[in-house]
DRENPA-3360 file (N, C-alpha, C; in nm, 2 decimals, always signed):
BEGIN
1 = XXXXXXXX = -8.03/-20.18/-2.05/-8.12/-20.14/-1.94/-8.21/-20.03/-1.99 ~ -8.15/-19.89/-2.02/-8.22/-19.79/-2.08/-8.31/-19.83/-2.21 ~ -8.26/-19.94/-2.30/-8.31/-20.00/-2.41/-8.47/-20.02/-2.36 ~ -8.48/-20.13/-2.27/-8.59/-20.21/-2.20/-8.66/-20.12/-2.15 ~ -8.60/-19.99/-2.05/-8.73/-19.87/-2.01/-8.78/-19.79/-2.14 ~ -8.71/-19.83/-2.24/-8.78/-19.72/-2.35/-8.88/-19.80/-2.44 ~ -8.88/-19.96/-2.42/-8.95/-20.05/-2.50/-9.08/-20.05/-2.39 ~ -9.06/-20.07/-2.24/-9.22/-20.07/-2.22/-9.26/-19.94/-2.19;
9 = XXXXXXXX = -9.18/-19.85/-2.14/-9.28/-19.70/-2.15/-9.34/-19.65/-2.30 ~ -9.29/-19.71/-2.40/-9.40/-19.70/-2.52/-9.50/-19.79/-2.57 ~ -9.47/-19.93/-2.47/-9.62/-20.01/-2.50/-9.70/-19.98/-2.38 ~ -9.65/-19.89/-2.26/-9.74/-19.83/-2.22/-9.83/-19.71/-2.30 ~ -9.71/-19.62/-2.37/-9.81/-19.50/-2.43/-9.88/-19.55/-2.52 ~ -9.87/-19.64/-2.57/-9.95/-19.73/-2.69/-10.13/-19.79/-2.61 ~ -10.08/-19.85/-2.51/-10.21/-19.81/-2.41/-10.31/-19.74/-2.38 ~ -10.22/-19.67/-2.34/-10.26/-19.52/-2.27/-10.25/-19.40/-2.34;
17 = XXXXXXXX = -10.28/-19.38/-2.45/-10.16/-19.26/-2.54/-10.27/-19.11/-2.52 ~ -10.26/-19.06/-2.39/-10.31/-18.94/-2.40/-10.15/-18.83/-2.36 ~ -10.20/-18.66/-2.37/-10.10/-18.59/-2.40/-10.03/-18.62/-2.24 ~ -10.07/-18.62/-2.15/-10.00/-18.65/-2.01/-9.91/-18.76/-2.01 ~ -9.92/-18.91/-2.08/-9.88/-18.99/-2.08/-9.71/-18.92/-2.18 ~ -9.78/-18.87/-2.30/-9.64/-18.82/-2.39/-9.55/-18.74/-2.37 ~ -9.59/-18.63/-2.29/-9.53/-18.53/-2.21/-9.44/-18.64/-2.13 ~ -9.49/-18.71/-2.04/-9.45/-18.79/-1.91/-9.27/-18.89/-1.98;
25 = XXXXXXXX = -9.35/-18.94/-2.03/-9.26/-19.01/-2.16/-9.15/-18.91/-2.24 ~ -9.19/-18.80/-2.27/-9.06/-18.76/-2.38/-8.99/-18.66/-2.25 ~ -9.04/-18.66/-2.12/-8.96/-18.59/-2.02/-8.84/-18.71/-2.03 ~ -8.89/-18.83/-1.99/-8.80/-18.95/-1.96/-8.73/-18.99/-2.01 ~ -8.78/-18.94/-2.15/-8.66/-18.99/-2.24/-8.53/-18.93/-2.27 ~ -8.58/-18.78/-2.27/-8.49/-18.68/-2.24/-8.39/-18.72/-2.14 ~ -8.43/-18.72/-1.99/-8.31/-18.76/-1.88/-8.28/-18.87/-1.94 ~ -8.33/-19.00/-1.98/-8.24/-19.11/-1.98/-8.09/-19.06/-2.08;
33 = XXXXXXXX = -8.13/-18.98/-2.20/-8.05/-18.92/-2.30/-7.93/-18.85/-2.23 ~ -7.96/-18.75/-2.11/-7.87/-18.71/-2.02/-7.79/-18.75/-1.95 ~ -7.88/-18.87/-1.91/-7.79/-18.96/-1.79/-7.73/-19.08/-1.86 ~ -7.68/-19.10/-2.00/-7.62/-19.19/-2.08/-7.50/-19.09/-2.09 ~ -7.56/-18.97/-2.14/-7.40/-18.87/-2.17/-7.32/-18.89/-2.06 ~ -7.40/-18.83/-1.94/-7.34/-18.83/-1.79/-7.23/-18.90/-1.82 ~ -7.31/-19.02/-1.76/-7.24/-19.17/-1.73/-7.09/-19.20/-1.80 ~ -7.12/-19.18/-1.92/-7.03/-19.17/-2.08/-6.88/-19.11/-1.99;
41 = XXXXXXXX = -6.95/-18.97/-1.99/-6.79/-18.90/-1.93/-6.75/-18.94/-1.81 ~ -6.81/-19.00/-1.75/-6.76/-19.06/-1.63/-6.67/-19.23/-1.68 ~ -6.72/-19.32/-1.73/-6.69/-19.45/-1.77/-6.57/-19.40/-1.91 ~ -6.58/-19.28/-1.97/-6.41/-19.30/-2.09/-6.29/-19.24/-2.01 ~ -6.33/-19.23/-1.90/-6.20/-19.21/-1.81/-6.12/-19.34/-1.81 ~ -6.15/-19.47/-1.84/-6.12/-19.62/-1.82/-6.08/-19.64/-1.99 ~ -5.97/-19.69/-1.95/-5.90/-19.71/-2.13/-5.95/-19.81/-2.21 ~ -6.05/-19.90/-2.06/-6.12/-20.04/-2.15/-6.24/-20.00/-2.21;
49 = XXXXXXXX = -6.28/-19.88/-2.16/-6.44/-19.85/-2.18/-6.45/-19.73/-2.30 ~ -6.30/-19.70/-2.34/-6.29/-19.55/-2.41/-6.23/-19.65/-2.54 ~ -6.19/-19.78/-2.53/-6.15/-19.94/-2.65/-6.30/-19.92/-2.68 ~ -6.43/-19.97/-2.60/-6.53/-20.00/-2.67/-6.66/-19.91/-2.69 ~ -6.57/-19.79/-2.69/-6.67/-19.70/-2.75/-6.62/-19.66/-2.87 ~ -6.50/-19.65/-2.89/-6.44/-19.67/-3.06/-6.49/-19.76/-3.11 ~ -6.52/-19.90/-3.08/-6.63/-19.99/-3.17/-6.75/-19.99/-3.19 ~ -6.81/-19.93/-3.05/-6.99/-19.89/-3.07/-7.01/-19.82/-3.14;
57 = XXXXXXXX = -7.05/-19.81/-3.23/-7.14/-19.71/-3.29/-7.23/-19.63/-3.25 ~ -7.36/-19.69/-3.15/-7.46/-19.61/-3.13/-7.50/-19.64/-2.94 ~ -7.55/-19.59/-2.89/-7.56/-19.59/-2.77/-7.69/-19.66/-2.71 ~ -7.81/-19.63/-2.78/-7.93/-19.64/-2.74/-8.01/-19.75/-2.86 ~ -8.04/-19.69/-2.95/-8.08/-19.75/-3.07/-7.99/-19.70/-3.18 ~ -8.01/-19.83/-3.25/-7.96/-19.81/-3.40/-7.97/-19.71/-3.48 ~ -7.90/-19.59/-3.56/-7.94/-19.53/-3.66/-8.01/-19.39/-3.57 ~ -8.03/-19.41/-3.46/-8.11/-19.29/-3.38/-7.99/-19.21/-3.28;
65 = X = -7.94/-19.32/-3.20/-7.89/-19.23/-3.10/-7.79/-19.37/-3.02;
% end
């Protein structure tokens, strides 16, 4: 889900790419980054969810985050 909001809010700024739109954008991306942590410590409370985060590697994108 968060994947998909960060693929078209950048073929939006690819559109649109003035400083309002990047600001607007790297706010967003910021929370989404927060509200993944969040979430995180809420969901490894669950022994099934704390199994497949020992196999995940990455959260968001590959190699990044």
């Amino acid at each position: 889900m968060y994947l998909g909001y960060v693929i078209s809010q950048a073929g939006l700024l690819l559109a649109g790419p003035t400083v309002g739109n990047v600001a607007i954008i790297c706010l967003l991306w910021g929370l989404y980054v927060w509200r993944i942590i969040a979430e995180e410590r809420v969901l490894a409370r669950d022994p099934a969810y704390a199994a497949l985060c020992a196999t995940t590697r990455w959260r968001l994108l590959p190699g990044v985050f």
